[in-house]
N, C-alpha and C positions, 0 to 999 in steps of 0.2 A: 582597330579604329581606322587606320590608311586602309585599311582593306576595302571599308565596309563604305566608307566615301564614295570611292568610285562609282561603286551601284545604285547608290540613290541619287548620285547626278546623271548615271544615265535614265533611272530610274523617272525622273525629273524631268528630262529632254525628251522622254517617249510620251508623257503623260502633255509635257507643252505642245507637241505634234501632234496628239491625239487632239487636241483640245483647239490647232489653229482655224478652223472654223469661223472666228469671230475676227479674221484680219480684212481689212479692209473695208469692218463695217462701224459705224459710227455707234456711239456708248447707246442711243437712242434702240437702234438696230438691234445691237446685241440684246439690251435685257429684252427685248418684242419675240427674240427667237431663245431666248433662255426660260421666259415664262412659257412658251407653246412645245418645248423640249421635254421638260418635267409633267406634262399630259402625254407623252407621245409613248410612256412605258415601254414594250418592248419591242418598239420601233426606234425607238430614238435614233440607234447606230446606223439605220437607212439616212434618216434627215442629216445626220450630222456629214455621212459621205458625199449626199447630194452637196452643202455649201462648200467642204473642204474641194471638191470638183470644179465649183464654180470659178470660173476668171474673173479677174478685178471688175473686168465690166458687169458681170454677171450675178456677183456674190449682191448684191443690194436687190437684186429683183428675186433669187433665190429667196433671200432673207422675208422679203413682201408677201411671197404667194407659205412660205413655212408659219410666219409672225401670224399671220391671221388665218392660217386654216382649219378647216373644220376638226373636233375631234376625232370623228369617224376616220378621216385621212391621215391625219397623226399617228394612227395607229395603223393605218394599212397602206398607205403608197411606200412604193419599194425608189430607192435611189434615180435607179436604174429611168421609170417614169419621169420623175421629175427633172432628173439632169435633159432627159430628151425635150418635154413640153419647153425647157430656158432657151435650150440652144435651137428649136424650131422657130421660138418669138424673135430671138433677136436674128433670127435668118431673113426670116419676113422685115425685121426693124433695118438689117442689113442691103436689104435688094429692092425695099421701096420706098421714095422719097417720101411722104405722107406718113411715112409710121416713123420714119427718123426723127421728123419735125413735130412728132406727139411731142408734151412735157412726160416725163418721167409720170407724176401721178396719174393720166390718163392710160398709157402707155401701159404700167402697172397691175391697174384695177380694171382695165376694160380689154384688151389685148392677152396678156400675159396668163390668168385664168385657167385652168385647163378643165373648167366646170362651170356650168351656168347657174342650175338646181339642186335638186337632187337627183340627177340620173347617176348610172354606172360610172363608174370609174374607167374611161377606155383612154386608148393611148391615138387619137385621130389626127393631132397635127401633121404627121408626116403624109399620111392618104390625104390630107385635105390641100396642102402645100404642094401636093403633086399635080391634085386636080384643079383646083383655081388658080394657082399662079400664072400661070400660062392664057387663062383669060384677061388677067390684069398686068401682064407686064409693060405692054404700050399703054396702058392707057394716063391721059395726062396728068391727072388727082384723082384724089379720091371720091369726088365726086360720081366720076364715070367710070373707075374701080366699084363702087356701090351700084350702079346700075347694069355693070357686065355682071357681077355674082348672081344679082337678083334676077335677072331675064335667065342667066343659064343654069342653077340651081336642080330646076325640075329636070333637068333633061341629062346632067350628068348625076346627079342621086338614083333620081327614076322613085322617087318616093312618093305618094301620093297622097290626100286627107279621106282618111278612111274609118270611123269609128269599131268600126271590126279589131285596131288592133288592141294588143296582146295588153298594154299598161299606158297611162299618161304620160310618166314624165323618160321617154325611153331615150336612152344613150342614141349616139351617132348609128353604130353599127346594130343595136337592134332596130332601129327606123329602116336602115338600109338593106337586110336580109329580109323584115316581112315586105318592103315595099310601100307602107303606108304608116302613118300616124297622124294625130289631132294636133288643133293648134298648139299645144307643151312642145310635143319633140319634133312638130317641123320650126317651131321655134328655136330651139336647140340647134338642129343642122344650120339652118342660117346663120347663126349666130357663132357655130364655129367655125362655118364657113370663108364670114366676113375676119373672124381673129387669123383666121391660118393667113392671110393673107395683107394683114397688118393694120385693119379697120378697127377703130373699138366699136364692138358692139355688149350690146346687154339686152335683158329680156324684161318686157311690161308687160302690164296685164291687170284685171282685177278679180276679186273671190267671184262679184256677184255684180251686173249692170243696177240699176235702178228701175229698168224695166222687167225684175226678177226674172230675166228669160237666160241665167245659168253663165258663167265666167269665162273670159277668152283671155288669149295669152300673143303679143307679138316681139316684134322685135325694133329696138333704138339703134341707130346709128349716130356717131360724134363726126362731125363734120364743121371745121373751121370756128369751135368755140360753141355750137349747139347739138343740141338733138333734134334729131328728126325720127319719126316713125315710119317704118316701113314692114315688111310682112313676106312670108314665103309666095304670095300671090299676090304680091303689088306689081301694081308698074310706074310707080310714082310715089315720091316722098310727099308724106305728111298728108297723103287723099285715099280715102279708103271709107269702105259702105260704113265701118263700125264708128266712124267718126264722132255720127250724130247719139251713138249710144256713149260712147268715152266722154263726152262734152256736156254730158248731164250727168254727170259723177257729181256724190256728195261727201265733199271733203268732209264732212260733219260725223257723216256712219262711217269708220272705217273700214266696215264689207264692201263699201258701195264707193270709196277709194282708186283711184289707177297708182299705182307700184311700179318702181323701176328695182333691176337685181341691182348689188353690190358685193363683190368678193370681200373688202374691207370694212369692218360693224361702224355699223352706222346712229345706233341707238333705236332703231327699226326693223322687225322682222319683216321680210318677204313673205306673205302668206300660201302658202299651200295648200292648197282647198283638201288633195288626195292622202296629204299627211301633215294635219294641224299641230301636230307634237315636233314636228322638223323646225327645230329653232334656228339653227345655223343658216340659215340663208337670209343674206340683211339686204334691206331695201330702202327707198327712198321715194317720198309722195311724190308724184309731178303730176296730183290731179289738176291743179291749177292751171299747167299749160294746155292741159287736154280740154280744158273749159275754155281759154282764151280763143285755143283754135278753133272749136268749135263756134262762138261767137264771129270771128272773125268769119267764116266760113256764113255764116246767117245774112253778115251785111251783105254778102253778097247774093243771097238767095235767100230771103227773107220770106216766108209763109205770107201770104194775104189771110185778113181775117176770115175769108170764107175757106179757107184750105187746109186740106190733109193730106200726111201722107198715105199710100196706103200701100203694105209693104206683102208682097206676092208669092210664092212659093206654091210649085206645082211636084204631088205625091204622085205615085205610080196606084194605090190604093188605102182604102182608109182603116182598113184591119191592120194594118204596119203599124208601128208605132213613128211619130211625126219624128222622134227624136233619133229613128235610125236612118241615117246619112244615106244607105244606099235604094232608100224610100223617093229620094227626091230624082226628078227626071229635067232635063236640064231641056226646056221647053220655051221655044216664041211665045210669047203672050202679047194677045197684042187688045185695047182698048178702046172702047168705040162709044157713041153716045149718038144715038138718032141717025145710023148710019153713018155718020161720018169717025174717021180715025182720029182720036185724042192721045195715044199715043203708044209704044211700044217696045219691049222689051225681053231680054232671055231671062228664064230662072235659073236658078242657081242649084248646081250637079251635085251629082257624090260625092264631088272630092273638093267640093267648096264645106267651108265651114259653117255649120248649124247654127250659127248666128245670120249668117249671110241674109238677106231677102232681096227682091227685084222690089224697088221704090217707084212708086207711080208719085205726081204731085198732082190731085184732086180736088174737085170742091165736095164740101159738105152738106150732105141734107141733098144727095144727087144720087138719079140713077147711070150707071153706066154697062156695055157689055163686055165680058173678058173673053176671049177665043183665043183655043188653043187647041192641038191633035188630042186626041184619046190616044188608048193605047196601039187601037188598031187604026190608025191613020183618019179615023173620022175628025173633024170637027166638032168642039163642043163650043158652045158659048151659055156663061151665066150672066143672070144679069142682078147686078148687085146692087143697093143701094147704099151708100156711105152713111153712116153717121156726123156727129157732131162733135167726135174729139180730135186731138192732134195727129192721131198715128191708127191705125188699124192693120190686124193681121189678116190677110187670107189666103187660105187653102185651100186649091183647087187639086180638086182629085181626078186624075184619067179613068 
């Protein structure tokens, strides 16, 4: 019996060290990572080393991104991962004043993340931290942090909007070896763009506009208690062509919906148009704000009753199909009415997004001329007559 003592108290003390994991986290914390433990089968012993790894500072944001991850990750992220994705956030939380001064739940769920969707599983904060730190370390908030990412983005990725590529919803580094992808995964790089660098950001979007003309996807930035909208090809918070299609959202269909992501369940799925069976990505409505702004946006530029808009796009030919992006030719257009110039404008290229259009503001029940190059440098001009509704599409073909 003295023999047999001794071994089960050590026996005991290897099993409590095994098991320290749950110090320094609150009863709340623990059962959130006890309940996501017993899903995580024969992963568990990675999750368990990544919190036993974690520092007092670290173990409760560990605890956050394990509590509520997806099953798919419970069963496949390695230690190894996640101890880096902690200690990369709170480097960025470490070196810039703006991410210090998050609260913990921002911080948490918009920051901390090491996924947006469902893309890959890659390990990009450290390439990301390398490459945008260094644009935002003078700058004075994060206000002008959000605007150095956004102007330089395109030019250190080098990625472009290209429907040619490979899948929708692609990882960092598949974006950045083909070179191009759609509004998903240049969403994505922003958005871990903005995290490497200590911004919370998240990803909007809807399945379907209300104008049935197919779903786009951008990007939210947290700024001083709000969101704002911005996009891999903006130059400016909260202004952008899709506006007027986000700001007729109907909160009523939820296809027709705008969604923001959330890492932690929300009572809300994220909807994924390319995999409606993907439940684990949770979301939250914010079509109301996108109607607000949108309204707001009208007081200021209010239709007259005789006017439409009439939204332009110039093809390179009409055997393409309209919907392949490298169809469209990135062309002056310019509008005329009895010789004189009413007004004028570029279309929108291959690597703008298939939502995009050139907006004229026209009257209705009117003729006007549109002129632009063909393909071989002539000049064309059509001459249109507008209708009598709110919005019209046209297509002019070189």
């Amino acid at each position: 019996m003295y023999r047999i003592l001794p071994l089960l108290l050590i026996a005991g003390f290897m099993t409590s060290c095994h098991d320290s994991w749950h110090r320094d986290l609150s009863r709340q914390e623990t059962q959130l990572v006890r309940n996501a433990l017993r899903k995580a089968d024969d992963n568990r012993k990675e999750l368990k080393i990544a919190l036993e790894d974690a520092s007092h500072d670290e173990k409760p944001a560990m605890a956050f991104l394990i509590g509520y991850m997806p099953e798919r990750d419970l069963n496949s992220l390695s230690a190894e991962f996640l101890i880096e994705n902690v200690d990369k956030a709170y480097e960025a939380r470490d070196k810039f004043k703006w991410t210090a001064a998050l609260p913990d739940s921002i911080f948490y769920n918009e920051v901390l993340p090491y996924a947006v969707l469902s893309e890959k599983r890659e390990r990009w904060r450290a390439d990301f931290f390398k490459w945008f730190a260094p644009l935002v370390k003078k700058a004075p908030g994060m206000l002008a942090a959000v605007d150095s990412v956004n102007r330089h983005i395109k030019d250190i990725l080098k990625v472009e909007y290209n429907t040619r590529r490979k899948k929708v919803d692609q990882a960092p580094y598949e974006s950045i070896q083909q070179g191009m992808a759609t509004c998903t995964g240049l969403s994505i790089l922003l958005v871990d763009a903005f995290r490497s660098v200590g911004i919370p950001a998240r990803i909007a979007g809807t399945p379907m506009w209300t104008n049935m003309r197919g779903n786009h996807t951008w990007v939210e930035v947290w700024i001083d208690g709000k969101w704002y909208f911005t996009g891999y090809y903006m130059d400016a918070l909260n202004k952008s062509w899709f506006l007027a299609d986000a700001g007729k959202a109907d909160p009523g269909q939820p296809e027709h919906r705008i969604y923001a992501t959330s890492y932690k369940p929300t009572g809300m799925k994220y909807p994924l148009v390319w995999d409606e069976q993907a439940g684990y990505v949770h979301g939250v409505d914010v079509t109301q704000r996108y109607i607000d702004l949108y309204r707001k946006q009208l007081t200021d530029e209010q239709l007259g009753e005789n006017e439409l808009w009439v939204k332009v796009v110039v093809l390179k030919d009409s055997t393409t199909a309209a919907d392949d992006s490298n169809n469209r030719v990135h062309e002056k257009v310019t509008v005329t009415q009895n010789g004189e110039k009413v007004d004028f404008g570029f279309s929108p290229s291959s690597t703008d997004d298939l939502n995009r259009l050139l907006p004229f503001r026209l009257k209705k029940e009117t003729s006007y001329q549109f002129g632009y190059e063909g393909i071989n440098g002539e000049l064309i001009k059509k001459t249109i007559t507008t209708g009598n509704s709110d919005e019209e599409i046209l297509r002019l073909y070189q």
